[in-house]
C-alpha positions, 0 to 999 in steps of 0.5 A, spaced: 500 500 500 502 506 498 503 511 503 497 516 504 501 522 502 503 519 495 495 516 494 493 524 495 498 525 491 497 520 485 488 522 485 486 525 481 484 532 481 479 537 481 478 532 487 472 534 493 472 532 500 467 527 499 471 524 493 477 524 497 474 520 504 471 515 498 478 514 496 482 515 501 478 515 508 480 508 511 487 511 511 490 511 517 494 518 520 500 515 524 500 521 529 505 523 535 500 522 540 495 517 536 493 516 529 486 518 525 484 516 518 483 520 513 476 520 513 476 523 520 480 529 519 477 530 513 470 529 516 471 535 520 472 541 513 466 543 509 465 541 502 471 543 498 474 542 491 481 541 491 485 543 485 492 540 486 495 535 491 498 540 495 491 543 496 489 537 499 495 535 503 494 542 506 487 541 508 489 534 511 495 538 515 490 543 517 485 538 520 488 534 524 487 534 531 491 535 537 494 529 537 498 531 532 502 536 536 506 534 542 504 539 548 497 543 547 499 550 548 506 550 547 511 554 544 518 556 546 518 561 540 512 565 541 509 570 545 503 567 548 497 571 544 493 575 549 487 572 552 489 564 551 487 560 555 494 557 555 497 562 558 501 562 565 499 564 572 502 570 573 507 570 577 508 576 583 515 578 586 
């Protein structure tokens, strides 16, 4: 079996959500914390057509959920933004 992003890549397009859970749904993610199939993540976009691969491997990206990142919240780059629930206690001196 192919791996999944070759398999997105190798369909067909113009291609939509639908035609590519029809295809591709019982795939499975392998994720850091967990694994997902591909109609799972997909499931939870709108009806959209994609144009080329590299639109549908963005949505599957963007779609995942939390247990593709390591520490929900965490960033050592960034600032926390303001009002985020990820925010530290404020620490008083």
């Amino acid at each position: 079996m192919l791996p999944t992003g070759t398999a997105i890549d190798d369909h067909e397009y113009p291609a939509t959500t639908e035609e590519l859970i029809e295809a591709h749904g019982d795939r499975t993610l392998e994720l850091p914390n967990g694994s997902e199939t591909v109609a799972d993540v997909l499931g939870r976009l709108e009806a959209e057509t994609f144009d080329s691969p590299e639109d549908a491997r963005l949505a599957v990206y963007s779609a995942v959920s939390n247990k593709a990142v390591g520490r929900v919240g965490y960033s050592d780059r960034d600032p926390t933004p303001v009002g985020s629930p990820y925010k530290p206690d404020a620490v008083s001196f």
